[in-house]
Structure formats: C-alpha cells, structure tokens
N, C-alpha and C positions, 0 to 999 in steps of 0.2 A: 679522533681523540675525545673522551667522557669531558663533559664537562662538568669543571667542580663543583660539587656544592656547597650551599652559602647558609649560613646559620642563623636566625634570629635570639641573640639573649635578652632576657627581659626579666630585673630583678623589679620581685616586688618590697619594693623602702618601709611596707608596714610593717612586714614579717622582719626584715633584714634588722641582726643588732650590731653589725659591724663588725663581724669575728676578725675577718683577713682569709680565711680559708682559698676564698675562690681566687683572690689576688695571689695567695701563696703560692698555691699551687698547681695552678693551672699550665698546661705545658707549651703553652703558646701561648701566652703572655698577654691574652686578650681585655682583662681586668687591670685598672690600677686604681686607689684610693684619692678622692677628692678632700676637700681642705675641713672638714668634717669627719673624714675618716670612711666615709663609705665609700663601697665598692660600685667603681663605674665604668662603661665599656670603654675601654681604650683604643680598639681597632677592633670590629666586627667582624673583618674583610680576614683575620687570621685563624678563627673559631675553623675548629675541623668537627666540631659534635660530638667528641667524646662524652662528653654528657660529666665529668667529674665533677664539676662544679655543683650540678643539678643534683648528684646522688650521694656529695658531701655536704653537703649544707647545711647545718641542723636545724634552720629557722625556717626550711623548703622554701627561701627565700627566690630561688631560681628554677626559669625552667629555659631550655635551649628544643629549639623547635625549627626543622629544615623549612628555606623560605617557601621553596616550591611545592609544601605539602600540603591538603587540601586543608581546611580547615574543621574541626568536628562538625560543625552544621552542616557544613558542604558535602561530606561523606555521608550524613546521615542525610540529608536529604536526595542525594545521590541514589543511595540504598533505600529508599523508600520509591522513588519514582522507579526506579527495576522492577521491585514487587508491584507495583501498577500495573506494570509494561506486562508483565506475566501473566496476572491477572489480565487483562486486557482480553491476550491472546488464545484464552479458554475458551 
C-alpha cells in the first residue's frame, strides 16, 4: 500500500491581506481564520496538495510544498555533485 503524502502550507503574513479565499474554498478544510481574521492552518494532516490555494491567492501569499521533496539547494547541489562525478570519470 503507497504511502500518503503529507504537505507542508506555509503562509507568508507579509503578503497575506486577509481576503478568505483559501479558508473559503479549500476542499478539505485545512484553513480556518484566527481572531484577526487571518488565515491559519487548521489540520495539516488533511492537505492532499491540490495546490488551490497557492494558485488562487492574489497576494501569492501561499505556497504548498510536499514534505518529502528535496529541498532547492538540495537538488541543486545534488545536480552539481553528478556533473563532478562525470566529470571525474573522463
């Protein structure tokens, strides 16, 4: 059996002006609004990565990123130590 994946959301509060959007309409219910009115993660553990939030946003206040994904440095430096390796074996 796959096991599922898990999602990291991570709203940035600078950009964020409080629309509702991602509370709104998120389909799994992973947002709900704090006593201020901004949007805050409710259950993490529900996020399936649809990504709607991140690609309705208008303040690109969010972004949803799988946990187990490498990280960009990580790949690039990944991807740089190959071309070594290659290099190497001329």
């Amino acid at each position: 059996m796959a096991k599922k994946k898990s999602y990291r959301q991570h709203i940035f509060y600078d950009w964020c002006k409080a629309c509702g959007l991602c509370v709104a309409f998120c389909p799994k219910q992973v947002y709900r609004r704090n006593e201020e009115g901004q949007p805050v993660v409710a259950d993490a553990a529900k996020c399936v990565g649809c990504r709607f939030c991140e690609l309705h946003c208008p303040d690109f206040a969010i972004t949803i990123s799988a946990v187990d994904a490498p990280s960009r440095s990580a790949a690039a430096h990944t991807a740089q130590t190959s071309i070594e390796e290659a290099a190497d074996e001329r």
